[in-house]
C-alpha positions as CSV (number, residue, x, y, z in Angstrom):
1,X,13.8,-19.9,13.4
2,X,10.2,-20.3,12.0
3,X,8.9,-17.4,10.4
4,X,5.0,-16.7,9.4
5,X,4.3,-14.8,5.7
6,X,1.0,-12.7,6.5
7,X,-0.5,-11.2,3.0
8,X,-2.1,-7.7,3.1
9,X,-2.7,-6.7,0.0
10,X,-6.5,-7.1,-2.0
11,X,-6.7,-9.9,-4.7
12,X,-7.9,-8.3,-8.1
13,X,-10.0,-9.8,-10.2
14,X,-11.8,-8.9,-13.2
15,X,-14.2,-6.2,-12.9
16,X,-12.7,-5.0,-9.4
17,X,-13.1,-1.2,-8.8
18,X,-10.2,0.1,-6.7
19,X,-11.6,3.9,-7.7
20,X,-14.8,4.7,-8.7
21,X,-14.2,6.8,-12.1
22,X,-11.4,4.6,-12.9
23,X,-11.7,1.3,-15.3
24,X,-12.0,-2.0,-13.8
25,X,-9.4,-4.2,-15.0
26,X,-10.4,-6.8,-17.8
27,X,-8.9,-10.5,-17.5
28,X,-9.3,-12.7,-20.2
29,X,-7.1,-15.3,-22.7
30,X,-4.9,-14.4,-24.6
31,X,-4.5,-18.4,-25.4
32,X,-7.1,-20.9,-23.5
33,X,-6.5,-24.3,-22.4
34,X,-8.8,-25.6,-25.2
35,X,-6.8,-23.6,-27.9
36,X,-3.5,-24.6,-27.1
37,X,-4.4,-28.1,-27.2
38,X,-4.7,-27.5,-31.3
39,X,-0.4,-26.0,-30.5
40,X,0.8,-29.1,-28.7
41,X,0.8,-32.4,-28.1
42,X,1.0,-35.1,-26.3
43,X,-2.2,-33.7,-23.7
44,X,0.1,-30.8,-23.5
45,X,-2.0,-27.4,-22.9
46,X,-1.2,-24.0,-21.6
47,X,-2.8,-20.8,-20.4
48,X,-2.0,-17.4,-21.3
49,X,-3.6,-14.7,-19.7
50,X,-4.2,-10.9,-20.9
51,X,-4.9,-8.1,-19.2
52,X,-6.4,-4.7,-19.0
53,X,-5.6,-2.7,-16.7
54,X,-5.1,0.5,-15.2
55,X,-1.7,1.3,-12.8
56,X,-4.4,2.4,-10.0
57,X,-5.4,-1.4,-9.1
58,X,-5.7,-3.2,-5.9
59,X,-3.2,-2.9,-3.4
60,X,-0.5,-0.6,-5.2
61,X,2.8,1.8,-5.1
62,X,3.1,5.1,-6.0
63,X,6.7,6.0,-6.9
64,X,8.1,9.6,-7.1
65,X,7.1,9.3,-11.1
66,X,3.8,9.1,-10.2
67,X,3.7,12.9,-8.6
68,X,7.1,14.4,-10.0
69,X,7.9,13.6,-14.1
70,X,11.8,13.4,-13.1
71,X,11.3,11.6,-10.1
72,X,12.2,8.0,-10.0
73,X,9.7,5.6,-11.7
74,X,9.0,2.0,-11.1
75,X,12.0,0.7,-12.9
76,X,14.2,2.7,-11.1
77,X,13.2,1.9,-7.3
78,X,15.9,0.2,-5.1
79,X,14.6,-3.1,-4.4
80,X,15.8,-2.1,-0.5
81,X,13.4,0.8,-0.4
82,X,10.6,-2.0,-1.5
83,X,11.6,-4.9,0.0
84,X,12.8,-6.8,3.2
85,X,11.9,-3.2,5.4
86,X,11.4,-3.7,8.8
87,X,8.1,-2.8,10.0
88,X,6.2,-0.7,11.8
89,X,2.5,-0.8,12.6
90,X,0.4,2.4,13.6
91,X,-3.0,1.7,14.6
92,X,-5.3,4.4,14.5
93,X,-8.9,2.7,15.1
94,X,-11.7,4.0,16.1
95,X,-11.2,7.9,15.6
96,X,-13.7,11.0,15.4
97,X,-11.5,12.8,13.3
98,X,-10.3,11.5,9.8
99,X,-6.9,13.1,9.4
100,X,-4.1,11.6,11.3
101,X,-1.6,13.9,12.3
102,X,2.1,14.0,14.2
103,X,1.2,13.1,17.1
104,X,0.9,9.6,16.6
105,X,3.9,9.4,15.6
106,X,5.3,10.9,18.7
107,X,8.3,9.1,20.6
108,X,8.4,6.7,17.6
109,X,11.8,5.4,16.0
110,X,10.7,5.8,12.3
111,X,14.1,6.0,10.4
112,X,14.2,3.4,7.5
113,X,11.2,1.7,8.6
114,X,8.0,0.7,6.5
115,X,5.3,2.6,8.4
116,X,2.5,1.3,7.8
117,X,-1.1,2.9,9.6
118,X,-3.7,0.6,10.5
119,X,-7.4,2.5,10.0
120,X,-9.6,-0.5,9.6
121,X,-11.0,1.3,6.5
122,X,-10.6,-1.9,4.5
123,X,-13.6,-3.6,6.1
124,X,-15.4,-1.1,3.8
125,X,-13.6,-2.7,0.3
126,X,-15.7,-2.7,-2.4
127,X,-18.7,-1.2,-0.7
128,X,-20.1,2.5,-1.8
129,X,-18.4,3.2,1.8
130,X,-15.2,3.3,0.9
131,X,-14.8,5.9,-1.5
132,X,-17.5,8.0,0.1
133,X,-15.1,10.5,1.1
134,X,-14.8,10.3,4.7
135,X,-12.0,7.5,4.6
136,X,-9.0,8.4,7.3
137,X,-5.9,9.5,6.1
138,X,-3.0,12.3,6.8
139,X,-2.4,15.3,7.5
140,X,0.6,17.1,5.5
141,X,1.7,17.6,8.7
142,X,2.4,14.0,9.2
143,X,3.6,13.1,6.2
144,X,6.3,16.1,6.6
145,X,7.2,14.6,10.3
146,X,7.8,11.2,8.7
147,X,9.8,12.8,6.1
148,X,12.2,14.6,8.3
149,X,11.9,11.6,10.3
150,X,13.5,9.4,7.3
151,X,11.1,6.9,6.8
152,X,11.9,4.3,4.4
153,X,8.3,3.5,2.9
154,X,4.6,4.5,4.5
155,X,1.2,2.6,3.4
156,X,-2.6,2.4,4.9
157,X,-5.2,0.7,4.8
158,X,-7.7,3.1,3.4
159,X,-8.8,4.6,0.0
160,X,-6.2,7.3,-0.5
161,X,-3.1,8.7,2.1
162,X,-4.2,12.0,1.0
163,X,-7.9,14.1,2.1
164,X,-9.7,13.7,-1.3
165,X,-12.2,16.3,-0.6
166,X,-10.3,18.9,-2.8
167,X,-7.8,18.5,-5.6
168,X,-4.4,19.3,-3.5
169,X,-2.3,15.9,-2.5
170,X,0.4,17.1,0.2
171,X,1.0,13.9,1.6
172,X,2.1,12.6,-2.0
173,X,4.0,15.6,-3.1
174,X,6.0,15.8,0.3
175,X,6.6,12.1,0.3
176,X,7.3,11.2,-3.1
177,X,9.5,14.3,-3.4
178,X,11.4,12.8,-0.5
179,X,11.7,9.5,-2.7
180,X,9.8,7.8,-0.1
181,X,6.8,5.1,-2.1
182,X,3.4,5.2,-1.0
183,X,1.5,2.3,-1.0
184,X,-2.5,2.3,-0.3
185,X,-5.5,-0.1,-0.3
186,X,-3.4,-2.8,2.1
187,X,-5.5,-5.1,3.6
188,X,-5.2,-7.0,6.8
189,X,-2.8,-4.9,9.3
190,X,-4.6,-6.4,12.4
191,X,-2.6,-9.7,11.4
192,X,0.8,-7.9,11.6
193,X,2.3,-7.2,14.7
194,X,2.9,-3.3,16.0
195,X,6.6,-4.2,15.3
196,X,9.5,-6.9,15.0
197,X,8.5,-8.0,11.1
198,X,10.0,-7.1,7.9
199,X,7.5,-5.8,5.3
200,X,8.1,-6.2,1.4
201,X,5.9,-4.3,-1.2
202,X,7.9,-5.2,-5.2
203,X,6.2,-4.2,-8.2
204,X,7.3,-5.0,-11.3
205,X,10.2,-3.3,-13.1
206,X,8.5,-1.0,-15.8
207,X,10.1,1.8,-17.4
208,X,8.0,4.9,-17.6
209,X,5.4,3.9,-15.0
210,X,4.6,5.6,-11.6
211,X,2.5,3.0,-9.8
212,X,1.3,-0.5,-10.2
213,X,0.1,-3.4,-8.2
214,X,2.1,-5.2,-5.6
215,X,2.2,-8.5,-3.6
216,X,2.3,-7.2,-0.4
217,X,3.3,-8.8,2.8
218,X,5.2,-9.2,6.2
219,X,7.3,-11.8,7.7
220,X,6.9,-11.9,11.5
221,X,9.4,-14.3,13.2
222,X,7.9,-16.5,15.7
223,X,10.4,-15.4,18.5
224,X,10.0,-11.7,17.3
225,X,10.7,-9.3,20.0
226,X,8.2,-6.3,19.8
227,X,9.8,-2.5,20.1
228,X,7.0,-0.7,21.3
229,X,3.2,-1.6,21.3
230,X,1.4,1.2,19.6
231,X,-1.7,2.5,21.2
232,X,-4.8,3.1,19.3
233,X,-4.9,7.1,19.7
234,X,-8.8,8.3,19.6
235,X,-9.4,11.2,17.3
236,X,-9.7,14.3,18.6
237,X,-6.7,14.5,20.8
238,X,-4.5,17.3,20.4
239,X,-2.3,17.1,17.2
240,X,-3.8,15.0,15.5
C-alpha cells in the first residue's frame, strides 16, 4: 500500500525568531569544508555544524518537564506517546473568537489520538502578526475535555496553545500534568487529512530538557478510510 509522508513542521534557519524576546538560533562551523581539507586526504572533506540555540525553536514539544520539575523530560518520553499516533485533524478556520473550546471536540473519538487543530495561524510565520497576541488557541476548558478524554498528544498551528495575554498557562499545566506533549508552531495541517494518518513528532533524547525541536509529520495511506470529516466550527457558537 502506497503511503504519502506530508511535513508540517517550520525549517529553522539561522536568525529565525520563533518568539519575539527569545534568541534566534546561531548556525555556524564548527569545522568548514575548506578546513577539513587541511585533516584529510585524498579530496576527502567534511562539515561540522554548531549551533546556538534556544529549546523554544521552530516547530517544537513541550514535555511534562517543561511545566512540572518532576514531570517527565525529553529523555524520558515513550517514543509511542511521540511517534506513529494516529491522527486527528480539527479545523477551526475562520473564527470570530480566538479561544477554542469543548465544543469542537464534541462527538469526537479522541482517546490515544494525536489531536492536532488546524487555525491557519501559520500563514502569519515570521510576520509581526503572529505574535501580536490575538493568535487562536484554547480554552482550559478544552484542554481539560481532551484530558479526560485521554488524548495521546495535542499540537496547533499557531504561536502558543495557551491565551498569552496574561501570565497563567492552563492548557500546559492541565496537559502536561496529564503527561500528554504539546507541540506548537506546526505548519501545513491543510495537507493532512481530518483523519485516517498516523502522525509522528520525536525529539531528541536529552536528559534534563523540557522541549526541543522536532521533525514533524504524517503518513496518510493512499487507500485511507476517513472516520469523520471535521467541520470548520465558526467562532462564536455556543461553547466554544
Amino acid at each position: 500500500m502506497k503511503s504519502t509522508l506530508i511535513d508540517v513542521c517550520h525549517t529553522i534557519h539561522d536568525g529565525m525568531i520563533t518568539y519575539r524576546g527569545l534568541p534566534a538560533p546561531v548556525i555556524s562551523d564548527y569545522l568548514s569544508r575548506e578546513e577539513s581539507r587541511q585533516r584529510y586526504e585524498g579530496g576527502a572533506e567534511f562539515h561540522i555544524g554548531k549551533l546556538e540555540m534556544v529549546a523554544n525553536t521552530g516547530t517544537y514539544i513541550d514535555s511534562p518537564f517543561h511545566r512540572y520539575a518532576n514531570g517527565k523530560d525529553l529523555s524520558e518520553l515513550e517514543l509511542n506517546s511521540v511517534a506513529n499516533l494516529e491522527g486527528l485533524v480539527i479545523r477551526c478556520l475562520d473564527k470570530k473568537e480566538r479561544l477554542i473550546g469543548p465544543s469542537t471536540l464534541a462527538g469526537l473519538e479522541l482517546r490515544g489520538k494525536a489531536v492536532l487543530f488546524h487555525t491557519g495561524w501559520d500563514k502569519n510565520w515570521r510576520t509581526d502578526n503572529y505574535w501580536n497576541g490575538s493568535h487562536p488557541c484554547l480554552n482550559s476548558a478544552a484542554a481539560k475535555h481532551l484530558a479526560d478524554s485521554g488524548a495521546a498528544l495535542v499540537g496547533i498551528d499557531s504561536y502558543n496553545i495557551d491565551d498569552t495575554v496574561d501570565g497563567h498557562r492552563p492548557v500546559h499545566s492541565i496537559l502536561l500534568g496529564e503527561g500528554i506533549p504539546i507541540v506548537e508552531h506546526l505548519c501545513g495541517l491543510n495537507e493532512l487529512p481530518d483523519s485516517g494518518f498516523r502522525f509522528f513528532a520525536v525529539p531528541v533524547k536529552i536528559k534534563s530538557f523540557g522541549t526541543f525541536p522536532v521533525r514533524a509529520f504524517g503518513i496518510v495511506s493512499s487507500r485511507r478510510e476517513v472516520v469523520r470529516e471535521t467541520e470548520s466550527i465558526p467562532y462564536g457558537q455556543p461553547g466554544n
